[in-house]
Each structure stands twice: as structure tokens, then as C-alpha cells.
C-alpha positions, 0 to 999 in steps of 0.5 A: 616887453615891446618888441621893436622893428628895426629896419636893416640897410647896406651902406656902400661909402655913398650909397645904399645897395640892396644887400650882401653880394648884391650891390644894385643901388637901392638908394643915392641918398642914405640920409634921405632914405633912412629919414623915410624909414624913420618917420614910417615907424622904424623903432632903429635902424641897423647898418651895415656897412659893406666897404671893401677898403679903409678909404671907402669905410672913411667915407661910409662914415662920413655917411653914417653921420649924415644919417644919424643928424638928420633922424631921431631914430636910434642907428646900429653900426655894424660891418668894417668894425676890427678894432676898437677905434671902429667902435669909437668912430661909429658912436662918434658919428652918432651910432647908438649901438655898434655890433662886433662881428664873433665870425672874427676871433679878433673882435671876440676879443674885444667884447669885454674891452669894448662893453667896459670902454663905451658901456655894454648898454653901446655894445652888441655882437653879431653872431651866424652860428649857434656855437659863436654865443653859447661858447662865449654866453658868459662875456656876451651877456656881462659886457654887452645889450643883446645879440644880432642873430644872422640867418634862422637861428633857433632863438628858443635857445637864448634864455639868459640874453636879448636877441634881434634875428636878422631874417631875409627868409619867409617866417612868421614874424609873430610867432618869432617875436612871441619869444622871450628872449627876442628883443626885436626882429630885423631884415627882409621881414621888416623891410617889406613894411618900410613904407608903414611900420604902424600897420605892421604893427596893427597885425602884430598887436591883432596876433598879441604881440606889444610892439612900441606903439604910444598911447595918450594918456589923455584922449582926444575927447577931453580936450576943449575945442575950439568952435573948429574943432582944433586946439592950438599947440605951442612947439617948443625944442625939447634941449634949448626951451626955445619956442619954435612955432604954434599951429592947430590939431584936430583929432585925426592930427592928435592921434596920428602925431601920438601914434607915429611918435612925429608931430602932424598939425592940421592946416586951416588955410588948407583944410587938411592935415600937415605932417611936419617936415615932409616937404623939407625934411624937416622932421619934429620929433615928439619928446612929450606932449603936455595939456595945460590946466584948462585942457585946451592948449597943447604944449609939445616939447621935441627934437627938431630936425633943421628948420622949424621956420618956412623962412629958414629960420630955426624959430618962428619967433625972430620978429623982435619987439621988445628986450629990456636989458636983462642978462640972461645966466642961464647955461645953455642961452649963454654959450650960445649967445657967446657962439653967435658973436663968434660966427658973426665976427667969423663972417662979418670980420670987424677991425681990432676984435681979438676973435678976427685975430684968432681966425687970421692967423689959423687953426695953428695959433687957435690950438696954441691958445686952446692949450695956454688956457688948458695950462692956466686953468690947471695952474689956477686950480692949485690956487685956493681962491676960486675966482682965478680959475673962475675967469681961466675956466671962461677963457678956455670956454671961449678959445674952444668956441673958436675952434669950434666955429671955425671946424663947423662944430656946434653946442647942439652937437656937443650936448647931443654927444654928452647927452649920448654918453 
């Protein structure tokens, strides 16, 4: 089993702090620091959130969402989570797991709630005594992935769940990994390698233990090269199929990129190798590489973070030259196509489009029309013929795309959560 190495982070509403009692800022930008962990080598991240009111645990959500849109790498929530609209609200703003804190009767509670509501695969516990699992062993392990363990606690006595020790003291990280039942490890441990996860992970493999490191299943050495040395790699995003740029690998560019799991090129105008996003942020993480029949072209399919363009552009291929007419029906191209007119018309108004109607008279009308449409399609579906509700099915489609541009929201956000679900 590979073991993995989650970084842990404190959250205060805006900020990062070094820890429990300890509020010295570590960082003032979250979403950035976290997005260094997460090209670094960090397999999750955990968070706990340590926000003295209500209003500051809102805000600290607002900041988990940042974080969680500007990396890949999974986030665990935790801290602040009382009830079961906590848990709702993390997944929501892109936490892939959440942890229930068992020093609260309350949230034992909900374990069995929760793990039945979101999916136990959503679901850890966090526990700081051997007796808070072994007395609720049963419900942890039906309703929940595993457990976050707080403290030294003697993992050799979890046999029927996975576990991550949360370890601010000095260990031996392999030996503790070594475990069966030890899923990962979290915490001080991990956090002095922030800065280079793959060479802890060179140790950890010297000492025997798997971590999640990639391997190609094709080597370097049987790709074609060019008289340069390099191949050629179309970049294409892993959801929409949109082809974002091409650029060039040597051999140190191609094991780095599969090594770290984050797409690294090399410049030929500067000679050297260029990791994707580090001067932007804009990060292209790596869903799969293919090679083409011949060997000596690259195809990488990935999440793109942001921009893949210098110019600001998503894509790199925006120059149009020629387009025949043809209607496209594919889903995705569509919807988006349709949200584009949507957001031009937004903020280009044109005289007598309904669209402009819609967004003159505000959130209250755009509601109103939401619900007329969900109404009539409900109606329509009584109706034996198909093509009714065919055509109230686009009209609902096309209300909520209103109101989706106009409260910011995306189709690039909805498939994500979707796809989370």
C-alpha cells in the first residue's frame, strides 16, 4: 500500500498560524502557501481550521475555498465542524474529506449520519485517545475512511481501520509508516520536508517503504527524439478536451514532470527547464500522459489551474483562421458556448435581448423564472410526448445559466463538484 504525506496547516479565517495556541502568522496568503506544499509533493493537505466565532469560521471558509481552486491536491477539513451543516459547508467549498473531532460527544453523534448523508469515502474522525476509537470501533469503521490520530498514539492497535498520526514530536517516520494499519502520516513530521516531499520520499523508499511516487510506464529512452534531444508535447485539459498549448521535454523535463506528478517543459529559447506555473501560479497538473504510435510526440491530458496562455488566455489556440458552420452537440462545448453569450451580453448589454431583461430586473425576477421553468418542466414530464419537455428542459438550463453568471458561478465549478460526488 503507498503511503501518503499530508502536510498539516492552521487556518485563522484569513491567515495561516504556526499551530494550536501558537497564532504567529506563518502565512498571509493560504491559497499561495498551500499551492507551494501541493507542487512540493504534498499527496493532501490537512486544515484545521481554529476560528474563535461563527463569523470568523464564515470567513475561514471563504479561504478554504480559495485554497481548494487554486490546487489539485486533495484538502481535508477539519476543526469548527459541530453539526452536520459543518461538514456540508467544507465539501462544498472543495474539501475532499472532513474529520469529526470524537473530543465531542456531539459529533460521535454524527458519524453515522454523516458517513450515510456525504459517503463514509468523505468521512474521517479525529480522535486524541486510544479509548475515543476502540469504544466506537464498530461506527468508525461502517461509516467512515479512517482516522486522524492526535498525539503518539500506538497505532500497532488499530488492525480493523486506516489511520494518519498527526506527529509534532521526534519519530521515526518509517518505522511508524511501516504499519499496516497506517494510511499516512501527518504534522510536524511532514512539515519540515514542505519544501521537498520527493526527496523525503527517496528516504522513505531507501528505508522500504511505498510512498505514492509515479513511474512511466514508458522510459525515456524509448521515445524518438528530435536532433535536440526533445519531444514535442500537445497539452490538452483533462475535462473540456480543449487543447491548451505545445511545447518541448528532454529527458530531465520528462522524468521531473512524472516524478512530481506537475507538467515541466524545457525552453529552447532559454535553454533550460521550465516548470509550468511557477512564475503565475498557474500550475498544469498531470491526469495522464500518452505517446503517440511512433513514439515521438506526447500527448499530456491535465487540470489546468488558471491560465494556460501567457497572454491571459485559457488556451493558446484563440488566433482563428477558419470555421465552417457546423453545429457542435457535444455537451460540455455547448453549455459553454451558450454561458459565453450569457457573459458577453452581461457585459456588453445589447438593446431587446431577453438575457439583458433578465439581468435589469435582478436576482428576484431571474429566481422567479428559475422556478416557472422548474414548474413547467414538472408539468411537461406528465406529458407522454417527449418533446415538451425536451424544449422546458432548455429553457430551465438556460434560466439557471443566468443565474449562474450573474453569482459568479461556472460550469467548470459545477462538473467539478459533480465529479466530487
Amino acid at each position: 500500500m503507498k503511503k501518503l504525506l499530508i502536510p498539516c496547516v492552521y487556518l485563522k479565517y484569513d491567515r495561516l498560524v504556526k499551530g494550536f495556541g501558537d497564532n504567529t502568522v506563518l502565512s498571509d496568503d493560504p491559497a499561495g502557501y498551500c499551492s507551494f506544499l501541493s507542487v512540493n509533493g504534498a499527496d493532501a493537505i490537512l486544515l484545521f481550521d481554529l476560528s474563535d466565532s461563527d463569523e470568523e469560521h464564515e470567513l475561514s471558509l471563504l479561504t478554504v475555498r480559495k485554497i481548494t481552486k487554486a490546487i489539485n491536491t486533495p484538502v481535508y477539513g477539519a476543526g469548527n465542524v459541530k453539526r452536520l451543516e459543518d461538514v456540508k459547508k467544507l465539501l462544498y467549498a472543495g474539501c475532499r474529506k472532513v474529520a469529526l473531532n470524537m473530543a465531542k460527544q456531539s459529533n460521535i453523534d454524527l458519524i453515522e449520519e454523516a458517513g450515510k448523508r456525504f459517503s463514509k469515502s468523505k468521512i474521517l474522525v479525529c480522535a486524541d485517545s486510544l479509548e475515543q476509537i476502540l469504544d466506537n470501533l464498530k461506527v468508525i469503521r461502517e461509516n467512515t475512511d479512517g482516522a486522524l490520530l492526535l498525539g503518539k498514539l500506538f497505532v500497532e492497535k488499530f488492525d480493523e481501520i486506516g489511520v494518519i498520526p498527526v506527529i509534532n514530536k521526534e519519530c521515526s517516520a518509517a518505522e511508524i509508516l511501516s504499519k499496516n494499519c497506517v494510511l499516512g502520516i501527518s504534522g510536524d513530521i511532514v512539515n519540515e520536508h514542505a519544501s521537498d516531499m520527493y526527496s523525503f520520499r527517496d528516504e522513505l523508499s531507501a528505508a522500504g517503504i511505498e510512498t505514492s511516487a509515479e513511474t512511466a510506464a514508458v522510459p525515456w529512452e524509448e521515445l524518438k527524439t528530435d536532433c535536440a534531444g526533445l519531444v514535442p508535447v500537445v497539452c490538452q485539459d483533462h475535462a473540456t478536451g480543449a487543447v491548451l498549448m505545445v511545447a518541448y521535454m528532454n529527458k530531465e523535463a520528462y522524468e521531473k514532470t512524472v516524478r512530481e506528478g506537475i507538467m515541466t517543459y524545457y525552453s529552447r529559447s532559454r535553454k533550460c527547464l521550465w516548470k509550468k506555473g511557477e512564475t503565475s501560479g498557474h500550475y498544469q497538473y498531470v491526469k495522464s500522459l500518452y505517446c503517440d504510435c511512433d513514439k515521438d510526440t506526447i500527448l499530456a491530458k491535465v487540470i489546468q489551474i488558471g491560465n494556460a496562455c501567457h497572454t491571459g488566455e485559457y488556451s493558446c489556440f484563440f488566433n482563428e483562421i477558419l470555421k465552417t458552420d457546423d453545429v457542435s452537440t457535444d455537451p460540455y462545448t455547448v453549455l459553454e458556448d451558450v454561458m459565453s453569450i450569457i457573459l458577453d451580453r452581461k457585459e456588453n448589454p445589447k438593446e431587446g435581448s431577453y438575457t439583458n431583461y433578465l439581468f435589469d430586473k435582478g436576482l428576484d425576477k431571474i429566481l422567479k423564472k428559475v422556478g416557472e421553468e422548474a414548474a413547467e418542466t414538472v408539468i411537461a414530464a406528465k406529458n407522454p410526448e417527449p418533446e415538451e419537455i425536451k424544449y422546458e428542459i432548455a429553457d430551465l438550463l438556460y434560466h439557471l445559466m443566468v443565474l449562474m453568471a450573474l453569482k459568479g458561478i461556472t460550469w467548470a465549478d459545477v462538473m467539478e463538484e459533480l465529479a466530487r460526488r
